[in-house]
C-alpha positions as CSV (number, residue, x, y, z in Angstrom):
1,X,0.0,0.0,0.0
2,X,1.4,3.3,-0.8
3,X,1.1,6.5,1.5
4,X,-2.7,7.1,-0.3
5,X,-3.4,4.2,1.7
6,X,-2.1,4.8,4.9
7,X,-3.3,8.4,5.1
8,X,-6.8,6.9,4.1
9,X,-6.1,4.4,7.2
10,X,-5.6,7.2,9.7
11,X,-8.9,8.9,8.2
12,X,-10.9,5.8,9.2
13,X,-9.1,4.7,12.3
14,X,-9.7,7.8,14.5
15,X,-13.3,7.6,13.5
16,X,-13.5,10.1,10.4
17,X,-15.8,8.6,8.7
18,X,-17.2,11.7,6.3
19,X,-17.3,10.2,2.9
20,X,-18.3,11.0,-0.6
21,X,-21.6,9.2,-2.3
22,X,-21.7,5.4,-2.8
23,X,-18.7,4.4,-5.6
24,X,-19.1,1.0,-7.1
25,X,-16.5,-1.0,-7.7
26,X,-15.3,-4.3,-9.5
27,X,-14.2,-7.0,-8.1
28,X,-10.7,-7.9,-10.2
29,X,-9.1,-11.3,-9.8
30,X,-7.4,-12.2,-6.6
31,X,-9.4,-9.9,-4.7
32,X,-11.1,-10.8,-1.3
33,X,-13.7,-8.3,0.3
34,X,-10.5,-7.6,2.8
35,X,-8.2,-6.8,0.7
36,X,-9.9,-4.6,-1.3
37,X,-10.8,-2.6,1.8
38,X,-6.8,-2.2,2.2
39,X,-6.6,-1.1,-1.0
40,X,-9.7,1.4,-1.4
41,X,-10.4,2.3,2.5
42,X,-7.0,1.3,3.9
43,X,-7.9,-0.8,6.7
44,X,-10.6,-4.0,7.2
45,X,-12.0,-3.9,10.7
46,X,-15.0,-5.4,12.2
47,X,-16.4,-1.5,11.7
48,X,-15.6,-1.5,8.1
49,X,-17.1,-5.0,7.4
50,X,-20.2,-3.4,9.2
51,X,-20.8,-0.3,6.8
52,X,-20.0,-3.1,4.1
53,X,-22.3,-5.2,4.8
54,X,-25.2,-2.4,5.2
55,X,-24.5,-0.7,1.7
56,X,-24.3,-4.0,0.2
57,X,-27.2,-6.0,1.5
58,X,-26.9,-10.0,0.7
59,X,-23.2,-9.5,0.6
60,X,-21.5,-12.4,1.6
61,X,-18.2,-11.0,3.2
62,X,-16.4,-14.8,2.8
63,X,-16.9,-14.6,-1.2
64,X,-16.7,-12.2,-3.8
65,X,-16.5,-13.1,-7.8
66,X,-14.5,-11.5,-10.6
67,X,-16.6,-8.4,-12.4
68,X,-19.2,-8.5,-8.9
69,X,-19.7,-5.0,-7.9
70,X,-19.2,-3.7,-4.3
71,X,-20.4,-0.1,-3.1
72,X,-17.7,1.6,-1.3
73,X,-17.7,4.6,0.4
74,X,-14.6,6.7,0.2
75,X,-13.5,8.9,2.5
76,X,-13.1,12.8,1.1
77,X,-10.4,14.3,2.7
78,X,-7.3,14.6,0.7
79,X,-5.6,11.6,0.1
80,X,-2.2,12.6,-0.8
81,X,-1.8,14.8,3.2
82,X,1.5,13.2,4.7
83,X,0.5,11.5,8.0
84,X,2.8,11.5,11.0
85,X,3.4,7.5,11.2
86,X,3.7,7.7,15.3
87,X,0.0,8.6,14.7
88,X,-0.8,5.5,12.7
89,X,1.0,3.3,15.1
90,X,-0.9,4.8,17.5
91,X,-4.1,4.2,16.0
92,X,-3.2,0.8,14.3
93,X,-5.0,-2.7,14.9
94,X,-2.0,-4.9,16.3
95,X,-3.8,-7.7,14.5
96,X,-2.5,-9.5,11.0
97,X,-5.5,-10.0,8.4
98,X,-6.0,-13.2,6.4
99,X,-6.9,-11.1,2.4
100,X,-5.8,-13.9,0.4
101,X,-6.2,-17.9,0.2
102,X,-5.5,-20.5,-2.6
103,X,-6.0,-24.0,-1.7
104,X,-6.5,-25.1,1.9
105,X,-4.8,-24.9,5.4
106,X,-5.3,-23.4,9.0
107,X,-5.2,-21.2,11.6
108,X,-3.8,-22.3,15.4
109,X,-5.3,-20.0,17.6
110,X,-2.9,-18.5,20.3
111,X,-5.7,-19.5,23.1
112,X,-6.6,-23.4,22.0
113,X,-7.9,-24.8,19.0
114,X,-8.3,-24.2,15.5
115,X,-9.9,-23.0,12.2
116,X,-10.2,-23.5,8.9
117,X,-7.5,-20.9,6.9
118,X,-10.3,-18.2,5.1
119,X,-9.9,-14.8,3.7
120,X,-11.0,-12.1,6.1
121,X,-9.7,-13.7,9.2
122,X,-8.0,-11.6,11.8
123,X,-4.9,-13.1,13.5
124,X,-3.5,-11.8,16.6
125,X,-0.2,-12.4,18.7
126,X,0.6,-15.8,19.6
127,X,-2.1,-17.5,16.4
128,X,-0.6,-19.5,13.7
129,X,-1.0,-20.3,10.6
130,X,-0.5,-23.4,8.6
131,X,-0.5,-24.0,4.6
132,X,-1.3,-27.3,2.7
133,X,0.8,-29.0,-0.6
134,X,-0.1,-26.9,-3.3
135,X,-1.5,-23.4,-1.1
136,X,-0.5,-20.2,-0.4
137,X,-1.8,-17.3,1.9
138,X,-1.7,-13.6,2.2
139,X,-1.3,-11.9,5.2
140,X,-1.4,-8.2,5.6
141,X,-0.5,-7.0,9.6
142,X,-1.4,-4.1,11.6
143,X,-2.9,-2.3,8.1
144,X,1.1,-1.6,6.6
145,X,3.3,-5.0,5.4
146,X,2.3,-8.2,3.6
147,X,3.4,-11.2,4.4
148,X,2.8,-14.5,2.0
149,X,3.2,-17.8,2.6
150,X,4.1,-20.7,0.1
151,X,3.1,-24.0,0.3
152,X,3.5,-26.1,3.1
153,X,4.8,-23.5,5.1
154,X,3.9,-22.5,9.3
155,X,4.4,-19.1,10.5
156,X,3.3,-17.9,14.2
157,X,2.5,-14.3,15.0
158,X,5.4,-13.5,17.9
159,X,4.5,-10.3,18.2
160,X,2.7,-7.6,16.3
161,X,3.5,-3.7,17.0
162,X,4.5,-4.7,20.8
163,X,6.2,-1.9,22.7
164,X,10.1,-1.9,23.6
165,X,12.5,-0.5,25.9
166,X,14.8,1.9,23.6
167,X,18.1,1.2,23.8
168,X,21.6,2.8,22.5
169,X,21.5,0.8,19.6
170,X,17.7,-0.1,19.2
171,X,15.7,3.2,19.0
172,X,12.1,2.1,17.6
173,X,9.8,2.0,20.3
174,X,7.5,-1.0,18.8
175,X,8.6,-4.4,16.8
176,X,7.1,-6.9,15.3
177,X,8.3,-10.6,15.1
178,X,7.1,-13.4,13.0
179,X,8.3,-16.6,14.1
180,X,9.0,-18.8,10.2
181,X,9.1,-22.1,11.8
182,X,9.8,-24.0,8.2
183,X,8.6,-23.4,4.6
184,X,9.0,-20.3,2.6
185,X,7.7,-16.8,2.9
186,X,7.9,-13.4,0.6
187,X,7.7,-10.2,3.2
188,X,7.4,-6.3,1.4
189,X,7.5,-4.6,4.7
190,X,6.4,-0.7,4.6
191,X,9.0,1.9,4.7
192,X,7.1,4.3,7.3
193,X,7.0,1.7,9.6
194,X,10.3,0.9,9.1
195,X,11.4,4.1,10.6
196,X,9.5,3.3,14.2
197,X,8.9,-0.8,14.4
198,X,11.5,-3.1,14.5
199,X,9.9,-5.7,12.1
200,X,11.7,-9.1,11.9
201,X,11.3,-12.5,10.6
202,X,12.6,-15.5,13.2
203,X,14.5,-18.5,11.4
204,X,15.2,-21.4,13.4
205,X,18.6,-20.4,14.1
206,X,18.9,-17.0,12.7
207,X,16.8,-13.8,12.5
208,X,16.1,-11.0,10.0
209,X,15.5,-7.1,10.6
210,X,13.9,-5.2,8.0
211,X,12.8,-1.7,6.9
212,X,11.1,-0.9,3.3
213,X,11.9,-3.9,1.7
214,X,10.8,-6.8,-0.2
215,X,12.9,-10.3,0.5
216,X,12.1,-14.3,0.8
217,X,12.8,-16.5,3.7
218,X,13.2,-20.1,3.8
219,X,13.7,-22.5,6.7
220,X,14.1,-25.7,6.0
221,X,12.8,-29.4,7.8
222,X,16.9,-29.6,8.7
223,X,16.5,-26.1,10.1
224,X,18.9,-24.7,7.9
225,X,17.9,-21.5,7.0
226,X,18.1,-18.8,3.5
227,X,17.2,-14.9,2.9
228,X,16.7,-13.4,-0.3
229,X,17.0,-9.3,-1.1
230,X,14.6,-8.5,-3.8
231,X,14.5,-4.5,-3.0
232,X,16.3,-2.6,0.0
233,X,18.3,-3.7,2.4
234,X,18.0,-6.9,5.4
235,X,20.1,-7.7,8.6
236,X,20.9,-11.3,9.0
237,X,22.0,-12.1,12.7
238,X,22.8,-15.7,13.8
239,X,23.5,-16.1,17.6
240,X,21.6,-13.3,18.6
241,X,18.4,-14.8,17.3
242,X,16.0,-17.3,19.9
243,X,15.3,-20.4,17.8
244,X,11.9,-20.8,16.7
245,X,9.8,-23.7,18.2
246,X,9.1,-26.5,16.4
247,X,5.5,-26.9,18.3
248,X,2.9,-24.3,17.5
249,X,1.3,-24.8,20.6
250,X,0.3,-21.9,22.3
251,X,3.3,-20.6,24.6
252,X,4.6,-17.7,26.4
253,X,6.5,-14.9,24.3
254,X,10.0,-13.3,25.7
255,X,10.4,-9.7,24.9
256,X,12.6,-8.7,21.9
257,X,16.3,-9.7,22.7
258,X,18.4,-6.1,21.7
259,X,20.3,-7.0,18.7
260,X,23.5,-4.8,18.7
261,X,25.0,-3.1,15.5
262,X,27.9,-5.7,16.3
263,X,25.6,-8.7,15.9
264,X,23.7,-7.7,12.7
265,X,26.9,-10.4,10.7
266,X,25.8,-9.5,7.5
267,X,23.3,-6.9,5.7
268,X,21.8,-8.4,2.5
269,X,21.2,-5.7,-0.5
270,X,19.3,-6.6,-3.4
271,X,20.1,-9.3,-5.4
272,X,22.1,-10.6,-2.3
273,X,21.1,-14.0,-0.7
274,X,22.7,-15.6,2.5
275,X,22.5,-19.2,3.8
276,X,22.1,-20.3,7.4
277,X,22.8,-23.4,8.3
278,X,22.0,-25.0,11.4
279,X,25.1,-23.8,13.4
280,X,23.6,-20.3,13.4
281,X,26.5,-18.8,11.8
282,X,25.2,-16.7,8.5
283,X,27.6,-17.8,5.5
284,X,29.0,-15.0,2.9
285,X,26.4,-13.5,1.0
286,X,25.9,-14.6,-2.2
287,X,24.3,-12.5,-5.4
288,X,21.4,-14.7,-7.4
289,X,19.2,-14.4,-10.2
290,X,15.3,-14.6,-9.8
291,X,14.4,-17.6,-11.9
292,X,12.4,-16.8,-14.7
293,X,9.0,-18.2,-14.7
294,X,9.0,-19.1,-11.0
295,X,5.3,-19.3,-9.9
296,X,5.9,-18.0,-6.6
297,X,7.8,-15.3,-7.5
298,X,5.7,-14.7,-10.4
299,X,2.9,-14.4,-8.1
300,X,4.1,-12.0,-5.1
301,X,5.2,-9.4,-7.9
302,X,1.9,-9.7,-9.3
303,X,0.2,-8.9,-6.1
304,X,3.0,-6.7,-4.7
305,X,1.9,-4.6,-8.3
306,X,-2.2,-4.8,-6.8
307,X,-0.7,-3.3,-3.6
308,X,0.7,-0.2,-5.0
């Protein structure tokens, strides 16, 4: 989402809610009810599904088709009006949306049991998800970065916008940690929040630290680990990182372990990949080439394109 998007977010979060008539809109392909309300409103919310729902009677929130139109209202004030981002995180959910599913899988919840993997699904610290052979998943948390999941693949929500104790070397106030316990995931984390939450993405022996930037993690059944740099820049530690769990059973969550300018080994730019195997210890970074008709790859650029 661009900054249109998050300053439409702010709008609707601190309850501005002065709109413009009814718009219609068509439903384009890959589109879930959630996601357009990311891209149009800039946030999904059980407020937003609400007004949905009552412009739209008979709408089934859980399914939309191709060419279906939706009315919308959308918000009048300027979109284009730079927005502090301390006031967004102030405002924001703390919650990770489900906006896109192909095939089949699940969510753990954080507090027992589970659920069938759906669009519109909101996820929230300590919940997991789960993809089958042959799925994939979008996630978009706390209304800023996507996160996507390949098949057979388990992530667990560590932590989403929790506050930290600013250090010398870690000035953010908030971070946000996503435990990749094994499979493969594409991140494009948002640049504004960048700047005030530590976002990260937990291998199991290894973590990543990330501002405006698009990159692929794998971790593997050995727990070896890889990152890839497809725009900006990523820190790779090794030691510093807690290993992921293995269970995804709910557990307690540590606060964020300070990771020291020292301990960042290596920082990834784009093109750059680094292996980690399951010492810990990040190898030499190593430049790759995207392969060319790679339907992962393939997709997230597609959809990356739908989010600006």
């Amino acid at each position: 989402m661009h900054k249109t998007t998050l300053s439409l977010l702010l709008l609707l979060a601190i309850g501005s809610r002065a709109a413009t008539a009814l718009t219609d809109y068509e439903v384009r392909k890959g589109q879930t009810l959630s996601y357009i309300a990311f891209l149009k409103l800039g946030a999904w919310d059980e407020t937003v599904a609400a007004q949905l729902k009552a412009d739209n009677p008979g709408l089934d929130l859980d399914r939309v088709e191709v060419g279906q139109k939706i009315k919308l209202r959308l918000p009048s004030s300027d979109p284009l009006k730079p927005v502090d981002p301390q006031k967004q995180l102030q405002v924001a959910s703390k919650k990770a949306v489900v906006t896109m599913v192909r095939g089949s899988g699940k969510v753990v919840r954080a507090g027992g049991g589970s659920e069938t993997l759906r669009p519109n699904l909101f996820l929230s610290t300590g919940d997991a998800v789960i993809t089958d052979a042959a799925s994939y998943a979008e996630l978009i948390i706390d209304n800023q970065s996507v996160l996507r999941l390949n098949e057979k693949t388990q992530v667990k929500m560590l932590a989403i916008q929790a506050p930290q104790v600013a250090t010398a070397t870690e000035k953010r106030p908030f971070y946000t940690r996503i435990a990749l316990v094994t499979g493969k995931t594409w991140a494009k984390v948002q640049k504004w929040a960048g700047g005030t939450v530590n976002y990260q993405i937990q291998l199991p022996t290894a973590i990543a630290g990330v501002h405006g930037t698009v990159f692929e993690s794998v971790a593997k059944p050995d727990s070896t680990g890889e990152v890839s740099v497809y725009q900006g820049e990523v820190g790779v530690g090794g030691s510093a990182a807690a290993p992921a769990k293995k269970s995804l059973a709910p557990t307690a969550v540590s606060g964020p372990k300070e990771v020291a300018m020292g301990e960042w080994i290596h920082i990834l730019k784009a093109g750059q990949k680094i292996e980690v195997p399951k010492a810990g210890l990040p190898e030499a970074p190593k430049e790759f080439k995207v392969s060319v008709g790679d339907p992962w790859v393939d997709m997230n650029r597609e959809r990356d394109c739908l989010c600006d």
